[in-house]
FITORSE-958540 format. One record per residue (C-alpha): x, y, z. Coordinates in Angstrom, 1 decimal, padded with zeros to 4 digits. Layout:
! residues N
X|Y|Z
...
This chain:
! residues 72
025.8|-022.3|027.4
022.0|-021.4|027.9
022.8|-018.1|026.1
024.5|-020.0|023.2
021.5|-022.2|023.0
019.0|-019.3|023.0
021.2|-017.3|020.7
021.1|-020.6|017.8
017.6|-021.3|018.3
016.4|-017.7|017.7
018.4|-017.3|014.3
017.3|-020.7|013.3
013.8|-019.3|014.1
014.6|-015.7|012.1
016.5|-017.4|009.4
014.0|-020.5|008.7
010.9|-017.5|008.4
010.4|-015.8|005.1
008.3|-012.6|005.3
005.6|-011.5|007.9
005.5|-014.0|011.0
001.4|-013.0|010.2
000.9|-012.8|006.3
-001.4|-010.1|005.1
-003.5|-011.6|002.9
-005.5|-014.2|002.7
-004.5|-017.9|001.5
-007.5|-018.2|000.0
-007.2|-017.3|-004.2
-010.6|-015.3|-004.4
-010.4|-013.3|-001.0
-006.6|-012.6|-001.3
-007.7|-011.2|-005.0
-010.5|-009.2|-003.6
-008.4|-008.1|-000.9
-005.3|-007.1|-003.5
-007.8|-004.6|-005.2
-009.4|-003.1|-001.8
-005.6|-002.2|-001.5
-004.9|-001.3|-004.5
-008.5|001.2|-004.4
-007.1|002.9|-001.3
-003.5|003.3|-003.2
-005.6|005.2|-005.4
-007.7|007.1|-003.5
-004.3|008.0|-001.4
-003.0|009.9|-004.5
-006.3|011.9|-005.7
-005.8|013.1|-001.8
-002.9|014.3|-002.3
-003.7|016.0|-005.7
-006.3|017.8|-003.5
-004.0|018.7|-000.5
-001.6|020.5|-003.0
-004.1|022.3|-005.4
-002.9|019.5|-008.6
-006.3|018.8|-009.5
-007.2|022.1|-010.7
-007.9|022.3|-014.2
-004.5|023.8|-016.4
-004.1|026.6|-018.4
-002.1|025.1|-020.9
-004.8|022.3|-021.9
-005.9|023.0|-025.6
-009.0|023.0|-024.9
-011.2|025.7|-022.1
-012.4|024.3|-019.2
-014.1|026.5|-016.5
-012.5|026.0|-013.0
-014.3|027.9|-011.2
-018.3|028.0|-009.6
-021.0|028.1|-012.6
């Protein structure tokens, strides 16, 4: 019977919580906005990473107009 009881109360508990237990951002409106763009930044700043990693940022030969890629 305990286990029963357990068993009910922890999916009431999982089913009645939507999300995080601990949400990420902040309730606030202005600090959840500032903290939405700090993520976003990084999101950014993830992928010009990886463009450097894997050589993509290199200027390409097949731009119509001539741009030096190497050391001036």
């Amino acid at each position: 019977m305990r286990r029963l009881l357990c068993g009910l109360l922890l999916s009431a508990a999982l089913a009645s919580s939507s999300g995080c237990f601990v949400p990420i951002y902040s309730a606030d409106p202005v600090r959840r906005a500032r903290q939405l763009l700090f993520t976003s930044d990084n999101m950014r700043q993830v992928l010009d990473e990886w463009e450097r990693i894997w050589f993509l940022d290199q200027p390409s030969h097949m731009q119509p107009y001539r741009t030096h890629g190497g050391l001036l």
